[in-house]
Residue frames as a rotation matrix with the C-alpha (Angstrom) as fourth column:
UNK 1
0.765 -0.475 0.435 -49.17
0.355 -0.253 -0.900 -65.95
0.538 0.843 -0.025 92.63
UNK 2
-0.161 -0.922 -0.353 -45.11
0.987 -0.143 -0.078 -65.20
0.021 -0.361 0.932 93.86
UNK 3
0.929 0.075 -0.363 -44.54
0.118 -0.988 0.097 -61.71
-0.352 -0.132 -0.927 94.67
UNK 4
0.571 -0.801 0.179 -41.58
0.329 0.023 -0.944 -60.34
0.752 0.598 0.277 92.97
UNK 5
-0.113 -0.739 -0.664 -38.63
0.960 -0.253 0.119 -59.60
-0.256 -0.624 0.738 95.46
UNK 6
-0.696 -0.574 0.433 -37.59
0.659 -0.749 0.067 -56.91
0.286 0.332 0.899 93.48
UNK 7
-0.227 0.598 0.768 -40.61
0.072 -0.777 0.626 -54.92
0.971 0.197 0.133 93.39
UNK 8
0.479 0.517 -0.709 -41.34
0.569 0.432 0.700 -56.10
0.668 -0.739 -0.087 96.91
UNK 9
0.190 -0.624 -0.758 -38.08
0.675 -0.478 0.563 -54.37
-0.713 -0.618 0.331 98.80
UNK 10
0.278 -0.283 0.918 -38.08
0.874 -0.322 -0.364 -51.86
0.399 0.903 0.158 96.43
UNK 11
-0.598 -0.786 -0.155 -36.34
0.742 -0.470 -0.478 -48.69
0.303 -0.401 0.864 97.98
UNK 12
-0.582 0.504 0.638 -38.86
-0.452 -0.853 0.261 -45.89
0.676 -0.136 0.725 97.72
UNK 13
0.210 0.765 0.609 -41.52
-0.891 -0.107 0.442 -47.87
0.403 -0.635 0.659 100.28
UNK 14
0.772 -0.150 -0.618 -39.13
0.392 0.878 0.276 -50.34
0.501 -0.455 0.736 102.17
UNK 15
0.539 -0.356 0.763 -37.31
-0.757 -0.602 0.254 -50.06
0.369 -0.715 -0.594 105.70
UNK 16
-0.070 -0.363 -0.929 -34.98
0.113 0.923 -0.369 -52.28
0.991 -0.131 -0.023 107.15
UNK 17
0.680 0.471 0.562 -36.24
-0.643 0.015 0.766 -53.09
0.352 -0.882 0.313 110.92
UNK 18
-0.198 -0.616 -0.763 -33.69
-0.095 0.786 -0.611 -54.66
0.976 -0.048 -0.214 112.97
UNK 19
0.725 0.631 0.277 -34.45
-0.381 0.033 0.924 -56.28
0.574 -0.775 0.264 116.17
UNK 20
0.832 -0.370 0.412 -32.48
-0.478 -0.104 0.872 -55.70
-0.280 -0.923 -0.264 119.73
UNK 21
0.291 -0.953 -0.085 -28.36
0.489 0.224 -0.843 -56.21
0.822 0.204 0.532 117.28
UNK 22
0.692 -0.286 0.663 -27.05
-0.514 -0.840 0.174 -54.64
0.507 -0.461 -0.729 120.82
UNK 23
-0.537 -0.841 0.068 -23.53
-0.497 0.250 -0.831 -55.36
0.682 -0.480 -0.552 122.38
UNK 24
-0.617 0.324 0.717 -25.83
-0.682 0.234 -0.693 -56.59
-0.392 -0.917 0.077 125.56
UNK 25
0.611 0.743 0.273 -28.13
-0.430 0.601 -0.674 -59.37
-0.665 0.294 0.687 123.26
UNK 26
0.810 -0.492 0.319 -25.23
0.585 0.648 -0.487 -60.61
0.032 0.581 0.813 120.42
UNK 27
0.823 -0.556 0.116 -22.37
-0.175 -0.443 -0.879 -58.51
0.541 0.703 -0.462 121.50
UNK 28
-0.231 -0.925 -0.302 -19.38
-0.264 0.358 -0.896 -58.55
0.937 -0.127 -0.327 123.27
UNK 29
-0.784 -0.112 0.611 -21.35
-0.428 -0.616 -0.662 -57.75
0.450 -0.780 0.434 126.29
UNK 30
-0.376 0.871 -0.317 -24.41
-0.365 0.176 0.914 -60.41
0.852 0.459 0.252 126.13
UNK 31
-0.107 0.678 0.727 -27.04
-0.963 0.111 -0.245 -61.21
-0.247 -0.726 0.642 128.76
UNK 32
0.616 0.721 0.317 -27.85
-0.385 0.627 -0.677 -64.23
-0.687 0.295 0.664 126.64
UNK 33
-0.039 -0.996 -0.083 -24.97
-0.748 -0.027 0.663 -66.24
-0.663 0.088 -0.744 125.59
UNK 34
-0.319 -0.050 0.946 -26.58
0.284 0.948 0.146 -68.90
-0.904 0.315 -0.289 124.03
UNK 35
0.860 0.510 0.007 -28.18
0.261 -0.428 -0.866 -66.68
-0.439 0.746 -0.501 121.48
UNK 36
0.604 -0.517 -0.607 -25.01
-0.702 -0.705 -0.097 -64.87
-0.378 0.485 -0.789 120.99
UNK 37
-0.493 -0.839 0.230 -23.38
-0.404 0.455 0.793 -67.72
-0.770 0.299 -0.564 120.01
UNK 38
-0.409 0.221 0.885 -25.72
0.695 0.704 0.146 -69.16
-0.591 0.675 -0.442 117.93
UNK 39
0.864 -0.045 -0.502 -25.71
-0.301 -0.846 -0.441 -65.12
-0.405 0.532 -0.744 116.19
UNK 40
-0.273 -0.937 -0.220 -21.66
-0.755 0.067 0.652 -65.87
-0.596 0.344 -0.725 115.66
UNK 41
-0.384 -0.186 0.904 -22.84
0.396 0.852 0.343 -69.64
-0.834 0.490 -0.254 114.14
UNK 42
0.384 0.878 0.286 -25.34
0.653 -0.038 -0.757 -68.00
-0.654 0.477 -0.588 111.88
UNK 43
-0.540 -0.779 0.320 -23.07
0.828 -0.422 0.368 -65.11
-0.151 0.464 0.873 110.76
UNK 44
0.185 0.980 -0.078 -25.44
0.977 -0.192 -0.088 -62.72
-0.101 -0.060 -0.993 111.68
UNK 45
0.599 0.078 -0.797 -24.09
0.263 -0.959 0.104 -59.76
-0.756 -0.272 -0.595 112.51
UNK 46
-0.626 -0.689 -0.365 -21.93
-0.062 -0.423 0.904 -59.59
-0.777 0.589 0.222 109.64
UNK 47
-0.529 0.766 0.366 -24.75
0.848 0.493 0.193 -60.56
-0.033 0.412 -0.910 107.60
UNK 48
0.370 0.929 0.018 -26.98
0.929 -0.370 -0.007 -57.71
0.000 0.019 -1.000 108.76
UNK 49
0.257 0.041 -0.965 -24.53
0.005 -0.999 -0.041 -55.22
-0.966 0.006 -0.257 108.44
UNK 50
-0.761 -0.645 0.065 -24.15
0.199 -0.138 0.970 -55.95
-0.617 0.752 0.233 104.90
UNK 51
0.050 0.856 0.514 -28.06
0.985 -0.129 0.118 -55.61
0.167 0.500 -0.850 104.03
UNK 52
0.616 -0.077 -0.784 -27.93
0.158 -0.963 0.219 -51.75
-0.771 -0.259 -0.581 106.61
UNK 53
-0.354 -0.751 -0.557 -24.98
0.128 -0.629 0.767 -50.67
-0.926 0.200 0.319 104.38
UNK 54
-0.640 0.506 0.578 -26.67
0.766 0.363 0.531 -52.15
0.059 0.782 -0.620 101.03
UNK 55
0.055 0.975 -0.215 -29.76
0.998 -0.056 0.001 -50.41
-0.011 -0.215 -0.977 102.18
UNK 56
0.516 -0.166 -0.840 -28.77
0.094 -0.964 0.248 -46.66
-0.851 -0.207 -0.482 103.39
UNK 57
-0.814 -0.580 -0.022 -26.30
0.039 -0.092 0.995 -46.90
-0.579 0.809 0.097 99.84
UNK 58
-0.792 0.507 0.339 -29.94
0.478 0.169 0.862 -47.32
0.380 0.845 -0.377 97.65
UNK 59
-0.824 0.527 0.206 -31.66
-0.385 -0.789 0.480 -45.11
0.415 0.316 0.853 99.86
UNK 60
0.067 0.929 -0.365 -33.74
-0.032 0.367 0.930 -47.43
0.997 -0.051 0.054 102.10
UNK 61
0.162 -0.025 0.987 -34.57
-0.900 -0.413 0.137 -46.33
0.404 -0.910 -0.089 106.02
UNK 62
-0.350 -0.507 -0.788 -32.81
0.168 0.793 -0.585 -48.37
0.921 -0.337 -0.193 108.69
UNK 63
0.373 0.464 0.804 -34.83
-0.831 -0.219 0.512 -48.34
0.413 -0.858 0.304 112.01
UNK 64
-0.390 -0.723 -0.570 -33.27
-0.128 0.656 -0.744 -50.12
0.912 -0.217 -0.349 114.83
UNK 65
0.419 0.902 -0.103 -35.44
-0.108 0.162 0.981 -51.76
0.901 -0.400 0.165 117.03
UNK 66
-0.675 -0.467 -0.571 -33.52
0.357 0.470 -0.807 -52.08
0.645 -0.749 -0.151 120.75
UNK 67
0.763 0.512 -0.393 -34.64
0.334 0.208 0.919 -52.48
0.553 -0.833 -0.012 124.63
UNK 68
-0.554 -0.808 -0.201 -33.51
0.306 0.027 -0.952 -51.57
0.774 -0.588 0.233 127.60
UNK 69
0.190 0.973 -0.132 -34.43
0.566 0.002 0.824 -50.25
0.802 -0.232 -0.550 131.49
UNK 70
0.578 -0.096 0.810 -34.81
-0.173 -0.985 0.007 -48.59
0.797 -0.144 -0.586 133.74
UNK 71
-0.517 -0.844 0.142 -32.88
-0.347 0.055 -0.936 -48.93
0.783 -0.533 -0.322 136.94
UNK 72
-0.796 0.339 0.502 -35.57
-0.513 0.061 -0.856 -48.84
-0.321 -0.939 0.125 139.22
UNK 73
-0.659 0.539 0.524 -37.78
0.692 0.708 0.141 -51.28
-0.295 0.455 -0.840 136.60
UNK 74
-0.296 0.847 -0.441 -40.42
-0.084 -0.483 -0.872 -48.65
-0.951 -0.221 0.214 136.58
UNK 75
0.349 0.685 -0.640 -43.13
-0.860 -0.038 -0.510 -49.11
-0.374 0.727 0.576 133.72
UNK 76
-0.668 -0.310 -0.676 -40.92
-0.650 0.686 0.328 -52.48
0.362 0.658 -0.660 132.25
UNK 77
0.298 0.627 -0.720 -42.37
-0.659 0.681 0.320 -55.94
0.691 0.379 0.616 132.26
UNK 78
-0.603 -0.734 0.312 -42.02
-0.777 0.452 -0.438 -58.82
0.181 -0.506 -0.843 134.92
UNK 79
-0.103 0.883 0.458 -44.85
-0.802 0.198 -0.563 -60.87
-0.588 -0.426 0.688 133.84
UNK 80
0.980 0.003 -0.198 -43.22
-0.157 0.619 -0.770 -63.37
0.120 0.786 0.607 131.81
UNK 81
0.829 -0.549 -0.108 -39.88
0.549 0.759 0.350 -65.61
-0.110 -0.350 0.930 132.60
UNK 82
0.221 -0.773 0.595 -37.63
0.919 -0.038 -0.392 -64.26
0.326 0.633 0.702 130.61
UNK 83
0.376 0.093 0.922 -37.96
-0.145 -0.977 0.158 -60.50
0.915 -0.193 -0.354 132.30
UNK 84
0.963 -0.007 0.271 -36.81
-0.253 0.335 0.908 -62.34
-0.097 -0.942 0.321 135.27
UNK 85
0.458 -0.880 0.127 -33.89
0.808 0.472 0.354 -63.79
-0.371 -0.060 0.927 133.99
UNK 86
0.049 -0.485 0.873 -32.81
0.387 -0.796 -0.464 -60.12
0.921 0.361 0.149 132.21
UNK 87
0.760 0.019 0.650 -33.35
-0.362 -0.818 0.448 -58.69
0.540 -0.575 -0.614 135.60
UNK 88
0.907 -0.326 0.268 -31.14
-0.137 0.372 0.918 -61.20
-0.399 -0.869 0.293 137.57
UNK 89
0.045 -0.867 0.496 -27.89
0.995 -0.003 -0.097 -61.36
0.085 0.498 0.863 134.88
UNK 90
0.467 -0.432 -0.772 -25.38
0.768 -0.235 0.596 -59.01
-0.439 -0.871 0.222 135.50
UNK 91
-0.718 -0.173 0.674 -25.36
0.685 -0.347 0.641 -57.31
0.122 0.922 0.368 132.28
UNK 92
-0.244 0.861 -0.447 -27.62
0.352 -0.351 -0.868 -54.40
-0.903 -0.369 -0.218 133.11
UNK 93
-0.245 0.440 0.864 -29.67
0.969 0.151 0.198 -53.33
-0.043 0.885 -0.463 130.42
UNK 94
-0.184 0.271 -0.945 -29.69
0.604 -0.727 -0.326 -49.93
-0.775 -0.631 -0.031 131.68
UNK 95
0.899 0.198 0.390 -30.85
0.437 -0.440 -0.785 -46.94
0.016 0.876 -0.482 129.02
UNK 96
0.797 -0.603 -0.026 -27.75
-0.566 -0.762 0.317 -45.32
-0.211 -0.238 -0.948 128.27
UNK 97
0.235 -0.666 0.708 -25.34
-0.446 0.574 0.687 -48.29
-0.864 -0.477 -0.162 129.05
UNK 98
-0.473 -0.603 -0.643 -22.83
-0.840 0.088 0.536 -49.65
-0.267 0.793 -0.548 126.62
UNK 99
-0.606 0.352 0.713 -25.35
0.473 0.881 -0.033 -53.02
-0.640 0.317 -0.700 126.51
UNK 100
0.251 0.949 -0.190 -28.04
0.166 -0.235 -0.958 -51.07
-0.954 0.209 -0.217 125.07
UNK 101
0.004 -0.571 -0.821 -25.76
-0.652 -0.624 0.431 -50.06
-0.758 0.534 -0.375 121.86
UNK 102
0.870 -0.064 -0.489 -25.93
-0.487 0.056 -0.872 -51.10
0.083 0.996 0.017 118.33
UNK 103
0.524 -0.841 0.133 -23.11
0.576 0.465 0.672 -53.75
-0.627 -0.276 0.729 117.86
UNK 104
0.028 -0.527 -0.849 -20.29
-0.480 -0.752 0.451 -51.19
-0.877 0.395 -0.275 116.62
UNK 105
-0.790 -0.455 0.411 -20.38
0.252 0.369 0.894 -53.60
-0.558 0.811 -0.177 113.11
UNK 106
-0.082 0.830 0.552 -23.71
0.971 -0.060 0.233 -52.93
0.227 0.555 -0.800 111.86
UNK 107
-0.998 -0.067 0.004 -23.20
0.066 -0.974 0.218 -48.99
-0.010 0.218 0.976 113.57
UNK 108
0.022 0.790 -0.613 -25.60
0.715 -0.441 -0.543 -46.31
-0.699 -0.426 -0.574 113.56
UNK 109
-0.518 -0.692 0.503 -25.74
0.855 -0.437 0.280 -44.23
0.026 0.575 0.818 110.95
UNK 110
-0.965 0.107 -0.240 -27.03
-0.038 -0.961 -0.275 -40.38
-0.260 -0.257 0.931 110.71
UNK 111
-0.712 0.667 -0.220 -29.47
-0.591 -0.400 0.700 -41.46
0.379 0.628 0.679 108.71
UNK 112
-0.577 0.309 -0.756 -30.62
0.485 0.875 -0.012 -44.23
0.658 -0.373 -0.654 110.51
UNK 113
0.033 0.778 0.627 -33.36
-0.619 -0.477 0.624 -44.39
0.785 -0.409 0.466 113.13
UNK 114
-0.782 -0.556 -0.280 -33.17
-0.133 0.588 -0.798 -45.49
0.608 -0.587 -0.534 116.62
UNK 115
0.164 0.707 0.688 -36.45
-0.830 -0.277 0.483 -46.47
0.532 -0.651 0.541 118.74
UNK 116
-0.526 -0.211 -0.824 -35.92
0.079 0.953 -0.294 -48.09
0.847 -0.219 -0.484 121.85
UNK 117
0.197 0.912 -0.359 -38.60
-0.102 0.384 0.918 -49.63
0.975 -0.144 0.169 124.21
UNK 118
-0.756 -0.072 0.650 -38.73
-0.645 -0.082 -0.760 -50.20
0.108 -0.994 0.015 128.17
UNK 119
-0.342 0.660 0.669 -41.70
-0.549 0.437 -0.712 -52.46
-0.762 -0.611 0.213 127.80
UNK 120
0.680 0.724 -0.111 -42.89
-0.538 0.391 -0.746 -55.66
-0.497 0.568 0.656 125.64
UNK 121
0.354 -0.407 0.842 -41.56
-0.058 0.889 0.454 -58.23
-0.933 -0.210 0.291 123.81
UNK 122
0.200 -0.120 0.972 -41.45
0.923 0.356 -0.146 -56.82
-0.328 0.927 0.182 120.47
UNK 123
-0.941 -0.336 0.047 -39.90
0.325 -0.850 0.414 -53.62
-0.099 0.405 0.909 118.29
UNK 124
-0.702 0.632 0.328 -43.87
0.339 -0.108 0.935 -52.92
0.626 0.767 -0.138 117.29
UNK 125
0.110 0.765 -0.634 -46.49
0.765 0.342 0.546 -53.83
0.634 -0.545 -0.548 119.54
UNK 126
0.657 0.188 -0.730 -46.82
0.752 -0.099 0.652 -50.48
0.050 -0.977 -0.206 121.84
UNK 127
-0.088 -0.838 -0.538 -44.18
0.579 -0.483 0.657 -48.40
-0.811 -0.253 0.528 120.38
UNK 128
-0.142 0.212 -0.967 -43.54
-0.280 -0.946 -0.165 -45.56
-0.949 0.248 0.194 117.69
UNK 129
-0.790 -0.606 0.096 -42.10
-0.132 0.322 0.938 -47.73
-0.599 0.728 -0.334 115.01
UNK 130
-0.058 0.684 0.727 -45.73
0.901 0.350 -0.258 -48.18
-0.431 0.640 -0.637 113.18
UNK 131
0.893 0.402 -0.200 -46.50
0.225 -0.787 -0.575 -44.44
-0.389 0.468 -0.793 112.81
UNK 132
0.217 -0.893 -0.395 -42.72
-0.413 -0.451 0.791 -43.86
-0.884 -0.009 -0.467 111.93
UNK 133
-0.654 -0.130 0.745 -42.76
0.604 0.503 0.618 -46.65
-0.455 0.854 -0.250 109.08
UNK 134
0.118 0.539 0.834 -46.12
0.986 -0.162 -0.035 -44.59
0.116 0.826 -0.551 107.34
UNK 135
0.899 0.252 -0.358 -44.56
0.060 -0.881 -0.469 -41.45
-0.433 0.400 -0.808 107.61
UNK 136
-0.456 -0.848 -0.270 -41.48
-0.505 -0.003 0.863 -42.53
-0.732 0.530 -0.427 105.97
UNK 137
0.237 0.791 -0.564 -44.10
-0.942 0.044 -0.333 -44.09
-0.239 0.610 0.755 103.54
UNK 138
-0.643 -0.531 0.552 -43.16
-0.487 0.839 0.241 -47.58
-0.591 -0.114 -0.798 104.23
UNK 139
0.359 0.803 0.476 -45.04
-0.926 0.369 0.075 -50.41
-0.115 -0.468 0.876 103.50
UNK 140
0.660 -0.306 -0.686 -42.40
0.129 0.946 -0.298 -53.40
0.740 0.108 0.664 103.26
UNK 141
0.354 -0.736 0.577 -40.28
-0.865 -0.023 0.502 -54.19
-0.356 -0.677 -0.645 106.80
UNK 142
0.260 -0.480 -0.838 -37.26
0.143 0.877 -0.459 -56.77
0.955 -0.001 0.297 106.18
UNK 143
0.860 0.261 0.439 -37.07
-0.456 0.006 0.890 -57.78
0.230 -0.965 0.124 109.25
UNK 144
0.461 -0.792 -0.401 -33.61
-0.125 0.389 -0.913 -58.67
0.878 0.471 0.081 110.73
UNK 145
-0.359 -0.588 0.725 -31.85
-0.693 -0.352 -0.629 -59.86
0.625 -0.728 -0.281 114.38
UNK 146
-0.611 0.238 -0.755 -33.44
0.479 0.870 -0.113 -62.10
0.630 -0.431 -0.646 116.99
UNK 147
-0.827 -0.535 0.173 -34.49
-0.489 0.836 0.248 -63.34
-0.278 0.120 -0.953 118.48
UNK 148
-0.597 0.589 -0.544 -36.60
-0.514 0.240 0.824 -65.82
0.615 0.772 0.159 116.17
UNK 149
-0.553 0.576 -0.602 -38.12
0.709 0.704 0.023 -67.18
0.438 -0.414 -0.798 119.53
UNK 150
-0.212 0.816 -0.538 -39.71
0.917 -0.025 -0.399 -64.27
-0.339 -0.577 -0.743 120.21
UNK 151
-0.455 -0.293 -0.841 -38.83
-0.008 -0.943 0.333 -60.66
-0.891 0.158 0.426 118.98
UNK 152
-0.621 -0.204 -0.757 -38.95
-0.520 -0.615 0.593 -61.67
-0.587 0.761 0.276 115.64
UNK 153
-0.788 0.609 -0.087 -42.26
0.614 0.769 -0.179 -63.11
-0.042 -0.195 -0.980 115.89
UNK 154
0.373 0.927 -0.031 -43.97
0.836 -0.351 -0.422 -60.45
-0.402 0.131 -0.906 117.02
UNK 155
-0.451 -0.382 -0.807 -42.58
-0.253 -0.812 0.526 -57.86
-0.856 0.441 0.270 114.92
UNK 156
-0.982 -0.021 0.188 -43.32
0.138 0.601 0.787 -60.47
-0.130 0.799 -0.587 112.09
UNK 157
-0.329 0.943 -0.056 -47.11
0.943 0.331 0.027 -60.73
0.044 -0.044 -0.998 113.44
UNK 158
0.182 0.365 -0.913 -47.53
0.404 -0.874 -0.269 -57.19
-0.896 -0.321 -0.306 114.34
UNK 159
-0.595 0.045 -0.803 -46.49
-0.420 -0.869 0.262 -55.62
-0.686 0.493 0.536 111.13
UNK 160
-0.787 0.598 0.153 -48.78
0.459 0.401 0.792 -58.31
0.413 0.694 -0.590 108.90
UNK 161
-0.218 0.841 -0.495 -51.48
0.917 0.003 -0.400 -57.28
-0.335 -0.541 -0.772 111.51
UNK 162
0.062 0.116 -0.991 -50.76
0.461 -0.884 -0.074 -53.74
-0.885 -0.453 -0.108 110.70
UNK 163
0.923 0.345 0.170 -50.90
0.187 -0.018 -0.982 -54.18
-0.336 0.938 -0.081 106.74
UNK 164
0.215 -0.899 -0.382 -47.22
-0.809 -0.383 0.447 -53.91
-0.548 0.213 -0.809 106.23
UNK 165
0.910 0.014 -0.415 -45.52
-0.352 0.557 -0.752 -56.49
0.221 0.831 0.511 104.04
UNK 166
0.837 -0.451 0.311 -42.74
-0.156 0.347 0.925 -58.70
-0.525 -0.822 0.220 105.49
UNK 167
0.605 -0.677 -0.419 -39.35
-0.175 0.400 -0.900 -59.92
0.777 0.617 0.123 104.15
UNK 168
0.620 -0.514 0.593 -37.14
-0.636 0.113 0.763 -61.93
-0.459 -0.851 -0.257 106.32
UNK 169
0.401 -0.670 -0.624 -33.93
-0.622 0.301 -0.723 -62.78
0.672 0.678 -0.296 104.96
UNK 170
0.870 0.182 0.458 -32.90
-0.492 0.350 0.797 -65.92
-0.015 -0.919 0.394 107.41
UNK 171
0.349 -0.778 -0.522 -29.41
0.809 0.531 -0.250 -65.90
0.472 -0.335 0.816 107.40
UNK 172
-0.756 -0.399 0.520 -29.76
-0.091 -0.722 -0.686 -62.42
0.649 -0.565 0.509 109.11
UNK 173
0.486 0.802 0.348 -32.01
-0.779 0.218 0.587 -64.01
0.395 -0.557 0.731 111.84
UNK 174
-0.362 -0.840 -0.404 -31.21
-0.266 0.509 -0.819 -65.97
0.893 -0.189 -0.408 114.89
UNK 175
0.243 0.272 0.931 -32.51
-0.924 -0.227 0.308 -67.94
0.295 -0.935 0.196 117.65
UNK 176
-0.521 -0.818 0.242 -32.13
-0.802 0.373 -0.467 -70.79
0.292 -0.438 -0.850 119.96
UNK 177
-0.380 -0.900 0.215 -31.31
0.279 0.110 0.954 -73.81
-0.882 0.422 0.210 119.29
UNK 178
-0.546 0.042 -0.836 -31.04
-0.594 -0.723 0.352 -73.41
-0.590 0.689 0.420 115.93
UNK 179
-0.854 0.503 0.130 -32.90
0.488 0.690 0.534 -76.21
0.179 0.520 -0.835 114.54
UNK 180
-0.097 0.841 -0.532 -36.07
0.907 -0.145 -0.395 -74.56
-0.409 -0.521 -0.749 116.45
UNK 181
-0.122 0.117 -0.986 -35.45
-0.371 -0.926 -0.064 -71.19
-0.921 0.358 0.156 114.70
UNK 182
-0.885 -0.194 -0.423 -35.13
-0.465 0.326 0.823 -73.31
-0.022 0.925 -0.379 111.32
UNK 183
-0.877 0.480 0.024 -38.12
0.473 0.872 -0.129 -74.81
-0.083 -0.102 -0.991 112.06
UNK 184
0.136 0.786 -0.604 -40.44
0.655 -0.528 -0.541 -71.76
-0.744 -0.322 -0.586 113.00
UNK 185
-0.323 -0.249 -0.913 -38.99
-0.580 -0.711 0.398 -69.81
-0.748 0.658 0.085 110.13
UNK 186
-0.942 0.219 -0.254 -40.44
-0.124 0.478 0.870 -73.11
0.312 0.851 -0.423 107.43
UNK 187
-0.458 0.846 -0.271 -43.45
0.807 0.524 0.272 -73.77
0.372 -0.095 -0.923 109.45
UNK 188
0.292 0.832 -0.472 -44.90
0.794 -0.486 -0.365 -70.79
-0.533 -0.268 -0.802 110.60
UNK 189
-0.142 -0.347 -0.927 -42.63
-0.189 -0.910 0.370 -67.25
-0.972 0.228 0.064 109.59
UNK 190
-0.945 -0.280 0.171 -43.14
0.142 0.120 0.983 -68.50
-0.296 0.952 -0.073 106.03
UNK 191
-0.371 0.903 0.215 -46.65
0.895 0.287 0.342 -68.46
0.247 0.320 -0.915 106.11
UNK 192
0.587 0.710 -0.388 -46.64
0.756 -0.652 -0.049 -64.59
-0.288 -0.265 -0.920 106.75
UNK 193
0.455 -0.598 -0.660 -43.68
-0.354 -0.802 0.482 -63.35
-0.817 0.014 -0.577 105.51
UNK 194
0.933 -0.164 -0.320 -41.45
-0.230 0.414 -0.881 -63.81
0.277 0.895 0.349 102.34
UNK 195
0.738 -0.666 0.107 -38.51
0.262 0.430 0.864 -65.88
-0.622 -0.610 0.492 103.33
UNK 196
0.920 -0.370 0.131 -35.34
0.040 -0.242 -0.969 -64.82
0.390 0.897 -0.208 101.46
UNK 197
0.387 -0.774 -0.501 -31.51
0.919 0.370 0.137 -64.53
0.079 -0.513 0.855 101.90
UNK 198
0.471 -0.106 -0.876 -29.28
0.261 -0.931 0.254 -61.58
-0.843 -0.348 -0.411 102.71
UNK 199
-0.898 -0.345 0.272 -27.20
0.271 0.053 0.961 -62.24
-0.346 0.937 0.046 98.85
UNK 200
-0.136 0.750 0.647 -30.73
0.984 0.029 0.173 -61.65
0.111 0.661 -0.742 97.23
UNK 201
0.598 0.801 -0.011 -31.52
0.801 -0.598 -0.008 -58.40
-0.013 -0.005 -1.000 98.65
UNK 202
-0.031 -0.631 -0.775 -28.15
-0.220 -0.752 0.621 -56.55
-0.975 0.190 -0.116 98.61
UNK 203
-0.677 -0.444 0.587 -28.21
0.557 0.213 0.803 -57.74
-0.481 0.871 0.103 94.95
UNK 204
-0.084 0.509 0.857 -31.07
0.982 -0.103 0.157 -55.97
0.169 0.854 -0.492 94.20
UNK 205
0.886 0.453 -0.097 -30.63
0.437 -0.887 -0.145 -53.05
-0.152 0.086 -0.985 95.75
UNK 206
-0.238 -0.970 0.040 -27.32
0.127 0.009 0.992 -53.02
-0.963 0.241 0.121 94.14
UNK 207
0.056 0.810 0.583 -29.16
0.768 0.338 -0.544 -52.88
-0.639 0.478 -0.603 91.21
């Protein structure tokens, strides 16, 4: 049987989870140009700040999932390609550093929540963001950002694992190329999450 949308992202026990929207991953500043361009093709980032504004306007918690390290690497990851290539691009990921930032369109707001990570491959897996979703009495994450080859995987897998209820609206998702993100979003992300657009869910919590 369909789950209803509506009832599904309803406001009182749904968060919007966004994964690593920073100036240093789709902004002016990216490590990872091919993503960020194929964020600009998608229309992501305008995209996801119209669900965050939608969302904090009806009253539903915006946690922002970002990364970053340390200078001297200590406690991060280097056990998997891609930690290699973040370490050797010239964009430093440094805490603090203007990469690590929210892209200034989608913003921070007071109310918003900010948890960011030094280690792993996902917003979830190892970090506060579970016990933070059940004491804001979550239990639906729309999941939003990139990158759909990995991030927003395991976020996807980690909050089903963790009894949460998904929603991934996939024109505020983005990975590389894009056929391969279109692909893993019908053939697998559908089979654990409810697939939906970013018009559907500001409409209802416009409501």
């Amino acid at each position: 049987m369909a789950l209803d949308l509506a009832e599904l992202v309803a406001p009182p026990h749904t968060a919007v989870v966004t994964s690593e929207v920073q100036r240093g991953v789709i902004g002016d500043s990216s490590a990872l140009p091919e993503l960020a361009a194929a964020a600009r093709q998608a229309n992501l980032i305008a995209n996801v700040a119209a669900l965050v504004r939608a969302a904090r306007a009806a009253g539903v918690r915006v946690v922002h999932g970002t990364a970053h390290h340390r200078g001297d690497g200590l406690g991060g990851n280097r056990n998997a390609r891609l930690f290699g290539a973040m370490r050797r691009s010239s964009v430093g990921m440094l805490e603090g550093s203007p990469a690590t930032e929210v892209v200034p369109e989608i913003g921070v707001d007071r109310t918003d929540l900010v948890l960011s990570r030094v280690h792993g491959l996902g917003p979830m897996a190892g970090t506060e963001l579970d016990p933070v979703l059940r004491n804001m009495g979550v239990s639906t994450v729309v999941v939003v950002g990139v990158s759909v080859n990995i991030a927003i995987q395991n976020l996807a897998f980690d909050a089903v694992n963790n009894g949460y209820q998904v929603v991934i609206p996939r024109d505020a998702v983005a990975g590389v190329p894009a056929e391969y993100a279109d692909a893993v979003l019908d053939n697998t992300l559908s089979l654990v999450a409810t697939l939906t657009t970013t018009a559907d869910v500001v409409r209802i919590w416009k409501q």
